[in-house]
N, C-alpha and C positions, 0 to 999 in steps of 0.2 A: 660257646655259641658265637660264629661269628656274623658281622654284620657291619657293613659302613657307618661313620657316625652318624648320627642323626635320622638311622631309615626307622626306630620303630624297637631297640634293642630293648629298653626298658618295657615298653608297653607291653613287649612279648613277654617280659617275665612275668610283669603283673597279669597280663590272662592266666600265665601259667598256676600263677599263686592263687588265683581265684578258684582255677578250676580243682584246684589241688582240697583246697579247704570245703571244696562244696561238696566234693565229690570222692577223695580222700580222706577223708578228716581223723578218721579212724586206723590208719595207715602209713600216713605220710603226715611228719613236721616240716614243713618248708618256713624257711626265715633269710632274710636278706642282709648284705654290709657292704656298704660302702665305702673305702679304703681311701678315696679322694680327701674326707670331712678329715683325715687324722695329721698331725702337721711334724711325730716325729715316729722313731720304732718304736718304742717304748708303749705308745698312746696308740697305734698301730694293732698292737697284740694285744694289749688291757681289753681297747673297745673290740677285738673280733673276737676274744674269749667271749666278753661279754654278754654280745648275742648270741653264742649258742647256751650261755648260763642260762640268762633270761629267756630266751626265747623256748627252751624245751620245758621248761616249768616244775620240773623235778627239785626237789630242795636239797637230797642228796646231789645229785648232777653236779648242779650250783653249786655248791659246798666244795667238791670236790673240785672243779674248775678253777674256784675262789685260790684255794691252797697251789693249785698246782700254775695258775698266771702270780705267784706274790712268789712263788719258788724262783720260777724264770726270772722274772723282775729283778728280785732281791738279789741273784745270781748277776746279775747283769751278764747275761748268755750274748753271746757274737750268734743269737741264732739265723743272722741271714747268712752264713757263711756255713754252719755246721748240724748235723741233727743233733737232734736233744741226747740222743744215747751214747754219743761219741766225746759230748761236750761236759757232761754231769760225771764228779767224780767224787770217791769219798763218801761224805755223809750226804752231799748234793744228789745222791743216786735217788735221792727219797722223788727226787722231779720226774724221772723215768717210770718211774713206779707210779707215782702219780695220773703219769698219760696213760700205761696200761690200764688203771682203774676207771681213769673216764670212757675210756674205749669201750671196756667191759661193762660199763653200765648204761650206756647208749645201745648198745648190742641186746642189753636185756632188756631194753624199752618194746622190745620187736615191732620197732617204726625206724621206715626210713627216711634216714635224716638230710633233708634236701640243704645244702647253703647257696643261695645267687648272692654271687660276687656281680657290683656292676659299675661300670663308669672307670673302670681301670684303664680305657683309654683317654682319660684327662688328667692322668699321671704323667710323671718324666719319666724315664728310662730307668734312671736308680730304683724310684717309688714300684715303678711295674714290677721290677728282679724281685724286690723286696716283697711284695704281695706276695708272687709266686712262693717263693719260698716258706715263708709261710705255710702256707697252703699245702705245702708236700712234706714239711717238718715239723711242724710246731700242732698242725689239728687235721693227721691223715688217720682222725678216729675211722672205727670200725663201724659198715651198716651204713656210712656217710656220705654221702655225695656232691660233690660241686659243680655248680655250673656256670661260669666264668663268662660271663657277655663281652664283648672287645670287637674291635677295628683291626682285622689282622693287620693291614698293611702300616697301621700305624702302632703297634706291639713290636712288628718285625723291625720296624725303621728304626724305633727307641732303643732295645735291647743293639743291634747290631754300632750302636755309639758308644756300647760297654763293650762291643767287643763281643758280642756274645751271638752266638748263631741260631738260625731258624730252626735246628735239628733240636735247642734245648726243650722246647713247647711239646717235642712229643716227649718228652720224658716225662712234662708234669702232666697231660691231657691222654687220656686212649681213646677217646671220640671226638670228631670233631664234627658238631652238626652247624648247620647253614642256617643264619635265617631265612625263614620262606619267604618265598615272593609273594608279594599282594599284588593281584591286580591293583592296577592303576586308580580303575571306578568303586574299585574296593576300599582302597586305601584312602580316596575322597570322600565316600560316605563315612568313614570310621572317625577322622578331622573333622569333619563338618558336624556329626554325633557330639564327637568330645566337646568339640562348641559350644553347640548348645545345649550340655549337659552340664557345663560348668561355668557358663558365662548367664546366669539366672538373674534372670530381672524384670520389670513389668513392660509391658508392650508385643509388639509380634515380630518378637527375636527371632524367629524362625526362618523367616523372610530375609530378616534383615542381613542372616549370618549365608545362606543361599548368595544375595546379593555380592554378597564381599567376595563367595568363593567366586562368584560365577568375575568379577572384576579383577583378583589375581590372576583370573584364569586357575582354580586349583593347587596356586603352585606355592605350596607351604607343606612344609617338613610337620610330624609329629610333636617334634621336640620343638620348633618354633613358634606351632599353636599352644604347648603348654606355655611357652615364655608367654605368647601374646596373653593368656587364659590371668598368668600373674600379674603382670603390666598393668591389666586392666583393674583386675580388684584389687591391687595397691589400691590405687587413687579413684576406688568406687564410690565411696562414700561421703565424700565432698563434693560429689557431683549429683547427688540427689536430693528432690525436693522431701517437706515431710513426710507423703503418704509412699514415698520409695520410685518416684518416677526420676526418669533420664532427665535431666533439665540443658542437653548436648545434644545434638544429634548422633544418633549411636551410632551407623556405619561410617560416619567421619572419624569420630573416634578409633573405633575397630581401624582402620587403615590409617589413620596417623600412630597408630602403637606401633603397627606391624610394619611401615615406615620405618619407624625408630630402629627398629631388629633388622632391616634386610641392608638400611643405609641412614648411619647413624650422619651422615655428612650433610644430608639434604633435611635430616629430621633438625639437625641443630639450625642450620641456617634457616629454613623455615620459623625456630623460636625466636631467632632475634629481628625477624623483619618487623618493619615497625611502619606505621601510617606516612608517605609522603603527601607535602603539601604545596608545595610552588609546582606549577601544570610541568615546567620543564626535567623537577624534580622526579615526578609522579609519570612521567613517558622515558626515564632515560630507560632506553633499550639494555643496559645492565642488569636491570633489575630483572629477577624472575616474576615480579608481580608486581601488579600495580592498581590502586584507587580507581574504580569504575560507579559513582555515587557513594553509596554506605558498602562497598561489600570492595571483595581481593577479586582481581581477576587476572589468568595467565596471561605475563606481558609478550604480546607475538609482535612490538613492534619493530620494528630495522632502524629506527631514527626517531629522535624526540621528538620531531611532527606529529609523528605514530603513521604519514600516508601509506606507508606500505607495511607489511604485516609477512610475517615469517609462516612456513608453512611446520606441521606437525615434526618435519625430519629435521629442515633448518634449525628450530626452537630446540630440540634433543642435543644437535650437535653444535651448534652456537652457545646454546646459555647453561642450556644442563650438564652436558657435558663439562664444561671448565667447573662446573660446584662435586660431582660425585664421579670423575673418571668414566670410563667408556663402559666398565662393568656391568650389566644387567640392567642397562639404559632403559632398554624399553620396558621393560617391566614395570624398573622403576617411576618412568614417564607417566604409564596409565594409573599408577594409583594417584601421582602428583597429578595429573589430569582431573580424574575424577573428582580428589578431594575440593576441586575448583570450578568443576560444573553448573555454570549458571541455570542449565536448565531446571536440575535437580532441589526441590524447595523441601525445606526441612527445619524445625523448630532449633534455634539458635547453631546453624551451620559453621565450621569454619571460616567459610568465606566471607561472612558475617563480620564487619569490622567490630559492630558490640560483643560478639562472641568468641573473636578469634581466639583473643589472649587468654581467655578460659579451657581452652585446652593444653595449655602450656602451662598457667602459675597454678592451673585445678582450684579456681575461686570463681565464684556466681558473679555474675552480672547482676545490678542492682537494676539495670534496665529489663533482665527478661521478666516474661508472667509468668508466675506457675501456674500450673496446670488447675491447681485444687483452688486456688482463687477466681481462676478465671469459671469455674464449673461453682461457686461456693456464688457470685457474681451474676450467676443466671439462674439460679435456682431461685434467689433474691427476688427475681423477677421484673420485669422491662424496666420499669424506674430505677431500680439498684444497677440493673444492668447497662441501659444507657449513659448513666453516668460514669460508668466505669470505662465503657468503649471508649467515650469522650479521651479520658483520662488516660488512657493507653495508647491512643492512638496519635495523642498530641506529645506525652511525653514518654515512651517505651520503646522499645524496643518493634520495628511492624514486622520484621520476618516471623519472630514468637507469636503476634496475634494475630498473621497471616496463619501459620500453622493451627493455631488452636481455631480457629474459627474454619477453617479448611476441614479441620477434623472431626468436624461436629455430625453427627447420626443423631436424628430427634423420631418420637416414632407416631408424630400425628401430624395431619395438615395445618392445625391450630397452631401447631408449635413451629412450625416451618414458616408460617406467614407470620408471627409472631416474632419470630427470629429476624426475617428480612424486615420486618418493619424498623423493627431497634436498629439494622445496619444502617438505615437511612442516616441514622443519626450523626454519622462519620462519612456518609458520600456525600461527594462534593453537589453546589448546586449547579455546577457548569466543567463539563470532563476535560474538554480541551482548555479551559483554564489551568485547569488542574494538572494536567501534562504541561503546558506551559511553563507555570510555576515551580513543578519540581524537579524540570531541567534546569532552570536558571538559576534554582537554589542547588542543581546536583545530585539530586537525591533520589533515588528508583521512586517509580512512579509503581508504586504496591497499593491495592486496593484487596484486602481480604476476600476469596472466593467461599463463600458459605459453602458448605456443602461438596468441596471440589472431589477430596480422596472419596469419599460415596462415588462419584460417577466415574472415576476412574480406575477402581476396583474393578476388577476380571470376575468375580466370585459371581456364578450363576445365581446362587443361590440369595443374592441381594437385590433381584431384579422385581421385587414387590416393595423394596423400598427406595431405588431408583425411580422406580414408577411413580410413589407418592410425593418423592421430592419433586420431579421432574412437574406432576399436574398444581402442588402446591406453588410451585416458581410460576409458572404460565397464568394461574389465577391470580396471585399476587401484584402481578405485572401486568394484564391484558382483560381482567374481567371489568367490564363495560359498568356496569353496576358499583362496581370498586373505584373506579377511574373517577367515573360522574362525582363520585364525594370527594376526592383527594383534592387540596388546595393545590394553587400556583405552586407555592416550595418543594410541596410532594411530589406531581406531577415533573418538576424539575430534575428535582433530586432522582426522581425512577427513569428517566430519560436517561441520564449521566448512567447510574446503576448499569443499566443494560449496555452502555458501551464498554462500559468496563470490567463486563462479565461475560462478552459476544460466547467464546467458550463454551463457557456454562447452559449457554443458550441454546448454544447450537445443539449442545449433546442434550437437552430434555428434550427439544423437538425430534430430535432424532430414536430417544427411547418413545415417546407418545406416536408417533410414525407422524408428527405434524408436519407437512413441508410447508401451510401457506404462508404462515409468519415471514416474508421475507424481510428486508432493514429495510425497503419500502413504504412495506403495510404498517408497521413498524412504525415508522416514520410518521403515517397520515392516522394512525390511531392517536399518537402524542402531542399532531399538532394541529390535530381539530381541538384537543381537550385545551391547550393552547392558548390558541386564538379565542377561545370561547371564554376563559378568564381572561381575556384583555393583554393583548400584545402590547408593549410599549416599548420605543425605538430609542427611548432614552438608556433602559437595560434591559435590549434584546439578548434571548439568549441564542447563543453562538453556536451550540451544539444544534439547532438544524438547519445552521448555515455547512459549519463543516460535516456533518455529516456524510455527505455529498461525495469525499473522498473513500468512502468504502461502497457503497451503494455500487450495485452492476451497474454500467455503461447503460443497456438496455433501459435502464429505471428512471437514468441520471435527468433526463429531459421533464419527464413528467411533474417530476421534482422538484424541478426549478423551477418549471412554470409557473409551479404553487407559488414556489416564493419570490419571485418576480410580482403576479399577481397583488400579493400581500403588500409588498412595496408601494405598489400602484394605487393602489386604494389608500394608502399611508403616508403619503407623497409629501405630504408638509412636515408630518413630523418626522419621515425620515430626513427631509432635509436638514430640519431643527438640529438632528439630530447626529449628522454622518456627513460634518464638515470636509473639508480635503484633506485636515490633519487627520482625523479619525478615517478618514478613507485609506491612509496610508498604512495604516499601523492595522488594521479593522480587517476579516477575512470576508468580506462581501465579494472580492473580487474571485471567492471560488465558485459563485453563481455567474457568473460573466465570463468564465476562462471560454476555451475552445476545450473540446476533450476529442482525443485523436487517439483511433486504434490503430498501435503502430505493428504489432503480431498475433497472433490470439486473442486472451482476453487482458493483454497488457494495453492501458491505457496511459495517457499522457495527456497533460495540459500544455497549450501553449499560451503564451503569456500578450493576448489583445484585449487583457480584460477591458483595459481603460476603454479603447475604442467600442468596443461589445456594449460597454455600459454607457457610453454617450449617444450613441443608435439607441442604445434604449429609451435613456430620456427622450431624446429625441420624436420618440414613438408617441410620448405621451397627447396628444388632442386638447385643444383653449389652453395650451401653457398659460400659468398663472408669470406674471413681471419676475416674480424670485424664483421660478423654475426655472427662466430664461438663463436667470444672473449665475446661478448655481452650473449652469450646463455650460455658460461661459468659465467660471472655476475651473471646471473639472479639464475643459479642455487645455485653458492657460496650463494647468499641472500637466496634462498631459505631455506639453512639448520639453519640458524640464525634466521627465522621466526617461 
């Protein structure tokens, strides 16, 4: 049988064996040897006597086999050169006789007797002669048949280095059939089968192994998904928590194995990259990656500044290229791509600076959650459980509790407003602080989406508990009755919440058909409730000053008016309070800017705030002596700006 390496030679014997057994069994003995495993002649003939001892099950058979491989042996026979009958002399005739008698009692098995021979193309040329031979002198029993898998062009190429020509194969072969072609969509669904038929594990592998094909583009051999199929459950079980969950991202995984297999050059260098830390360090354009907060991102910089940025072709042929040669660049591009996808969010990722090296030494991060603690944690119930989010959220790992709390399906309203209440516990009480801070510390600005993979699910048939998420968010958030009881902190806290959820928001109103909620309405539902526990200018909060920069254009006035308004009525203690120091550093001046539509719905500020905001005072009626003095301030700074 012949067939290229790697298109599917084995796989075809084993259908064949299967069908044989299933469907034959009564009929046909089929058994297999593999002539690769043997490492001299001697060890060669022992183990392919062997299998057909064992493998027919006869005790005579055996018996006789036994005697007649210790004859040859014992003999020490030149039998790649000579047949048995030519070579046996004397009392050694008894080996002749020997091979008649196994012939003769295979024959009276009345079954025939199948051998697949296979992987004889990952012999040398000697080892291939040496098979063959075999094969035609030493076990050309009666009723028997072989079926020889190979790589012509690489049998032909081996042999023709001994000198030996193409014409010898018809002497040992009288058929020569072809592997069949598979379709192409054929031969993907069969890969993609073996998948996940042998990559078993908890989650929805099914998806996952889909994904990967559909990101090679399909293009993996049979014989490379079994490598990959190995790879993987070597080092499975280091990498699962106790109840048998992935504690990696699986399709990172899956594509950094198979990484390994297509290009072992880019797989190694990838293990040793290691976290830089001096900014010039962490931009040098050499580097294929680089420190983007806690996580690895593709470096597309041109220059340690990082100002300009290399394009998808440039980056292949500048960086990649000089690590893995020009060979199957692109291919190999998108899995490196992908495995570095910021967009793509997933329970301790590669990209992951706490996870990375867990795919490489195959050891747990002491930083990730498990799964069964973090589900062991909420069943506890909101006390147990708030103190754990605390706990996790201040010292763990947040991609992991990003993911677990992303992943959460709960199946009641109770439990859904129950849930975001305990989030509270971890959202900040002011969001653009909180972006602030965790640019200036570096660190992604990750705020857990309860509930995200629910609405982002395709699955028709979840759209009754879309639904109940989706009206359980909007009560949680905007019931008038709920609002009216929630203190300042809360009130706070679910303002920030919703900026940092906008997403989330936008897709419940959009499964509820809601349009009115706009960031608006939004807006004057959180800051009557606000105002109404007592604003104070000593620790105003920020979030519905800034606000203002996502708001539509059309809105933005009304908006301000309000808080302009509020100002005005508050006028001593904002002055108390929003010196010229604090006016500088303080975002007041995004109620004062100009906002200018410069194309569509792209808007722009220009920068009069100062002026804006001294016409404002200026507006005010009976200036008090320190309103005077203050609007004197603000102008002296203005001329120094």
């Amino acid at each position: 049988m012949r067939g290229k390496w790697g298109k599917g030679k084995t796989s075809y014997l084993n259908m064949m064996q299967k069908v044989v057994s299933e469907k034959y069994n009564d009929e046909v003995i089929i058994l297999r040897f593999n002539p690769w495993r043997n490492s001299n002649y001697n060890q060669l003939t022992r183990n392919f006597l062997k299998v057909i001892g064992e493998g027919i099950g006869d005790i005579s058979i055996k018996n006789t086999i036994n005697n007649y491989l210790k004859t040859i042996v014992d003999t020490d026979i030149n039998w790649v050169s000579k047949s048995v009958s030519s070579i046996i002399g004397g009392k050694n005739k008894y080996a002749d006789e020997l091979f008649e008698d196994v012939s003769e009692k295979i024959q009276k098995l009345d079954k025939l007797l199948i051998i697949q021979v296979d992987d004889i193309d990952r012999l040398t040329g000697e080892e291939i002669f040496n098979t063959l031979k075999l094969i035609r002198n030493i076990a050309d029993f009666k009723n028997t048949v072989f079926i020889v898998a190979y790589d012509h062009d690489y049998v032909i190429s081996s042999l023709k280095e001994l000198q030996i020509k193409e014409e010898y194969l018809e002497k040992i072969f009288n058929i020569f059939y072809y592997l069949p072609a598979v379709r192409k969509d054929r031969l993907i669904d069969i890969i993609s089968d073996f998948l996940k038929n042998f990559l078993s594990f908890k989650g929805e592998q099914d998806k996952v192994i889909d994904k990967f094909m559909d990101i090679i583009d399909n293009n993996i051999s049979m014989r490379n998904a079994k490598r990959l199929v190995s790879t993987v459950q070597c080092n499975w079980s280091d990498l699962l928590d106790s109840e048998g969950e992935l504690l990696i991202d699986l399709l990172d995984y899956l594509l950094l194995n198979y990484l390994g297999i297509v290009n072992s050059k880019l797989y190694d260098c990838l293990s040793k990259n290691r976290v830089e830390t001096g900014y010039m360090e962490n931009n040098n354009p050499e580097k294929l990656l680089q420190v983007s907060g806690d996580i690895f991102t593709i470096n597309m910089n041109k220059d340690n500044l990082g100002r300009e940025k290399l394009s998808d072709d440039e980056y292949k042929k500048e960086k990649l290229a000089k690590v893995i040669g020009e060979k199957d660049l692109s291919f190999v591009y998108n899995i490196f791509k992908e495995l570095f996808n910021v967009e793509r969010r997933g329970i301790a990722r590669i990209s992951y600076i706490n996870s990375y090296f867990m795919y490489f030494e195959r050891s747990v991060d002491k930083k990730l959650i498990y799964k069964k603690d973090f589900n062991d944690a909420f069943n506890s119930g909101s006390k147990v459980f708030i103190g754990k989010l605390v706990e996790w959220n201040n010292n763990y790992d947040i991609h992991s509790l990003d993911r677990l709390i992303s992943n959460m399906k709960l199946d009641s309203e109770k439990e859904w407003i129950r849930t975001f209440n305990d989030m509270l516990s971890i959202s900040p009480l002011r969001y653009y602080d909180w972006i602030s801070d965790t640019f200036f510390h570096s660190k992604q600005a990750i705020f857990p989406k309860l509930g995200a993979d629910l609405l982002e699910e395709e699955n028709g048939d979840l759209h009754d508990k879309k639904r109940l998420y989706s009206e359980s968010l909007i009560k949680f958030l905007f019931d008038g009755d709920v609002l009216d009881r929630d203190s300042l902190e809360v009130i706070q806290k679910k303002f920030a919440f919703i900026l940092m959820s906008k997403n989330l928001l936008y897709t419940a109103q959009n499964i509820l058909e809601n349009k009115d909620l706009s960031l608006k309405e939004i807006f004057k539902i959180y800051w009557s409730r606000y105002i109404k526990l007592g604003v104070d200018y000593s620790n105003f909060d920020r979030d519905f000053w800034d606000i203002l920069d996502d708001i539509n254009f059309d809105d933005k006035s009304e908006i301000i008016e309000i808080l302009k308004l509020n100002i005005l009525e508050h006028i001593d203690e904002f002055m108390n309070n929003y010196t010229i120091e604090r006016l500088r550093k303080n975002g007041i001046k995004i109620i004062f800017s100009e906002y200018v539509v410069i194309s569509g719905n792209n808007v722009t500020k220009r920068g009069k705030w100062l002026l804006n905001f001294i016409n404002f005072l200026e507006s005010v009626e009976n200036k008090s002596e320190k309103l005077l003095n203050y609007i004197n301030d603000v102008r002296n700074y203005a001329k120094n700006v």
